[in-house]
C-alpha positions in Angstrom: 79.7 94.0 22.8 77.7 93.7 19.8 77.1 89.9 18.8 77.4 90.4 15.0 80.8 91.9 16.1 81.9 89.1 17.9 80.6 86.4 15.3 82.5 88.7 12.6 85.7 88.5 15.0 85.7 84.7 15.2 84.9 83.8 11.5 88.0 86.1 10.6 90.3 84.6 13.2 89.0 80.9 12.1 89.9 81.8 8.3 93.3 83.5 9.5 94.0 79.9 11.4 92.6 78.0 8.4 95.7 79.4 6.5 98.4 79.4 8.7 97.4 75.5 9.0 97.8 75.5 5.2 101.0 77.0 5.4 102.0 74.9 8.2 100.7 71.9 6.0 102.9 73.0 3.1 106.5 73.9 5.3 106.3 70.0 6.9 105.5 68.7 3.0 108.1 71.0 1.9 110.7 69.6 4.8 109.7 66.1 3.9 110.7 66.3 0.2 114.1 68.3 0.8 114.8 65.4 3.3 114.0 62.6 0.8 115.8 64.2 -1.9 118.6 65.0 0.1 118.7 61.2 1.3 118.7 60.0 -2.6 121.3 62.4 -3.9 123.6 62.9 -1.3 126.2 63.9 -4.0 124.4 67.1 -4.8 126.8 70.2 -5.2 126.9 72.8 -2.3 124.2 75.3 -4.4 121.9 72.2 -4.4 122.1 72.5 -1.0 121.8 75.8 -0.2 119.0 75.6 -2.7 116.8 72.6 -0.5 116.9 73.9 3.1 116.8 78.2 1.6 113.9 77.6 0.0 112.2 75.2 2.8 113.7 78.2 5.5 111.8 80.9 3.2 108.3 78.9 3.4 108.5 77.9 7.1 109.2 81.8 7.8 106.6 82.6 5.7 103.7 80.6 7.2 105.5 82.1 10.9 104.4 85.2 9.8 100.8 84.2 8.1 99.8 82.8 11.3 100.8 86.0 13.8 98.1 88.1 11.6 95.5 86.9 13.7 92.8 88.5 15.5 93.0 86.8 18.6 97.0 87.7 19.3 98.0 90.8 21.7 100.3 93.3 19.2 103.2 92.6 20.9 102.7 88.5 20.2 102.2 89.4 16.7 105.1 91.5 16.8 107.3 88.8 17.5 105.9 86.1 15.5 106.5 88.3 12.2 110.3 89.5 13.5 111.1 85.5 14.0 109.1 84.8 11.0 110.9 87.5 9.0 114.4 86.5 10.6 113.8 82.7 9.3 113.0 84.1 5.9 116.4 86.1 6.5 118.1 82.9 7.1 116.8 81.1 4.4 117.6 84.1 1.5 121.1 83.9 3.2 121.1 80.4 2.4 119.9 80.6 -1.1 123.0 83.1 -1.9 125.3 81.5 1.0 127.5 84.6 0.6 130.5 82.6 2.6 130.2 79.6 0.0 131.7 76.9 2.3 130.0 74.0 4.5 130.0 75.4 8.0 128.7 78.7 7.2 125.9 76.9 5.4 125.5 75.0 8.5 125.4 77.9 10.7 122.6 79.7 8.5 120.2 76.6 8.8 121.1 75.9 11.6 120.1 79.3 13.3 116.9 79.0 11.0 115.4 76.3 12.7 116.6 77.6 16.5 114.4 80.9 15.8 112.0 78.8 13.9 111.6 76.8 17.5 111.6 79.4 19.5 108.7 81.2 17.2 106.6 77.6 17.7 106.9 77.3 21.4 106.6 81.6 22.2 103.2 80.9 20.0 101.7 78.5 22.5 101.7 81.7 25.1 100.2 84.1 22.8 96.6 84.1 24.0 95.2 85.5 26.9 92.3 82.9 27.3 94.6 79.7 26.2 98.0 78.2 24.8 98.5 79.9 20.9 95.9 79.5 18.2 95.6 76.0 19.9 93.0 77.4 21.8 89.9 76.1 20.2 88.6 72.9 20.7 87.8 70.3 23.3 90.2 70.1 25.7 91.6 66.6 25.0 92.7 67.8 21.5 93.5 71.5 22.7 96.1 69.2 25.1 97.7 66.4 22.3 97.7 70.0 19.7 99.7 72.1 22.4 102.1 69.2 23.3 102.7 68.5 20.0 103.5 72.7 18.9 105.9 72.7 21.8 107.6 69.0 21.2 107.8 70.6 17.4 109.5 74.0 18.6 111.8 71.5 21.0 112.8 69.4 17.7 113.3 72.2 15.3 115.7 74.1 18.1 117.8 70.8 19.0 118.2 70.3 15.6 119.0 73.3 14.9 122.3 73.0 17.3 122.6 69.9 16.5 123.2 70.8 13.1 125.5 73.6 14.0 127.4 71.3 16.8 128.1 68.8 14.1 132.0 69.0 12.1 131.6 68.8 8.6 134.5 67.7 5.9 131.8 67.7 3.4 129.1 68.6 1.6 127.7 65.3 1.5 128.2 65.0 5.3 125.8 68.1 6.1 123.3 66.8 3.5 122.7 63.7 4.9 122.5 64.6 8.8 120.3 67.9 7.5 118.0 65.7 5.6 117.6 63.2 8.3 116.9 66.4 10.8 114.4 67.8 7.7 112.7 64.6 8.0 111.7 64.7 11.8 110.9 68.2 11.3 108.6 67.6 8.3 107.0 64.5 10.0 106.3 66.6 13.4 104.9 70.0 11.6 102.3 67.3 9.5 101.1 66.4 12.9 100.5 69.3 14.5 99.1 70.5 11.5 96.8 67.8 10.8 95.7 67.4 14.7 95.7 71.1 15.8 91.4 72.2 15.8 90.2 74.3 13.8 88.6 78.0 15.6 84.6 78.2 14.8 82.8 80.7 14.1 80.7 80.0 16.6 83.7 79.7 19.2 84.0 82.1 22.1 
């Protein structure tokens, strides 16, 4: 195989994982803020609601489907990353409009956001036929905390994603607070994998 070829292949596929980290960087941020404003003004009206986690559900579905562009991914990976990327977008739309305008419907439409959301972090880790995801690069000590931490992320996001559909609600305030508290672990695990997972090299194989 041609060398230039190859070189050309790994600085596109180290650009391509520059911004899906980016993205990934911006959905935790995003799930962080929801979660604090959600924790301040737990009074907020059902359409404030809807408006907070549609709008977080459209950007974490969004970067899914940034990050399955790359170079490195069989089709069929990519094929699912951007049909669980594009159902999360789904969800959050759905959210933004919340056609059914009560609680538990509301619930239900996040809640199936972040189960799909999950399973699209922890089906990434399998994508690549030389390593775990586009956690791949690296040394192998931070190849291991960066995979552990994309699965124990997928994990989160899918429990509290049930979690958040198991729960009764009487309230809008009641699914505001134990949605901002969930947005919050969420946020805080997506900064870290985004922040510890290596950057691909040019130079990398």
């Amino acid at each position: 195989m041609n060398p230039r070829h190859v070189d050309t292949t790994a600085e596109i596929d180290a650009r391509v994982l520059e911004v899906q980290r980016r993205w990934r960087m911006l959905a935790g941020a995003a799930a962080i803020v929801a979660g604090a404003i959600g924790l301040l003004w737990p009074q907020s009206a059902l359409r404030v609601v809807a408006l907070l986690f549609g709008v977080y559900l459209i950007v974490v579905g969004i970067s899914r489907i940034t990050g399955s562009v790359s170079g490195a991914t069989s089709r069929t990976s990519r094929a699912v990353q951007v049909i669980l990327g594009g159902l999360v977008v789904v969800a959050g739309v759905l959210c933004l409009n919340n056609p059914f305008g009560s609680v538990t419907a509301l619930a239900w439409l996040i809640g199936l956001g972040w189960v799909i959301d999950g399973v699209a972090s922890i089906a990434s880790v399998f994508r690549r036929p030389d390593g775990p995801g586009d956690v791949a690069r690296g040394d192998a000590a931070t190849r291991g905390r960066s995979t552990g931490l994309v699965v124990i992320g997928g994990v989160v996001s899918v429990i509290a994603g049930i979690v958040l559909v198991a729960v009764p609600y009487d309230a809008v305030r009641s699914l505001l607070i134990v949605g901002s508290v969930l947005l919050l672990v969420i946020g805080a695990v997506t900064l870290l994998v985004a922040f510890i997972r290596p950057a691909s090299s040019p130079s990398a194989a």
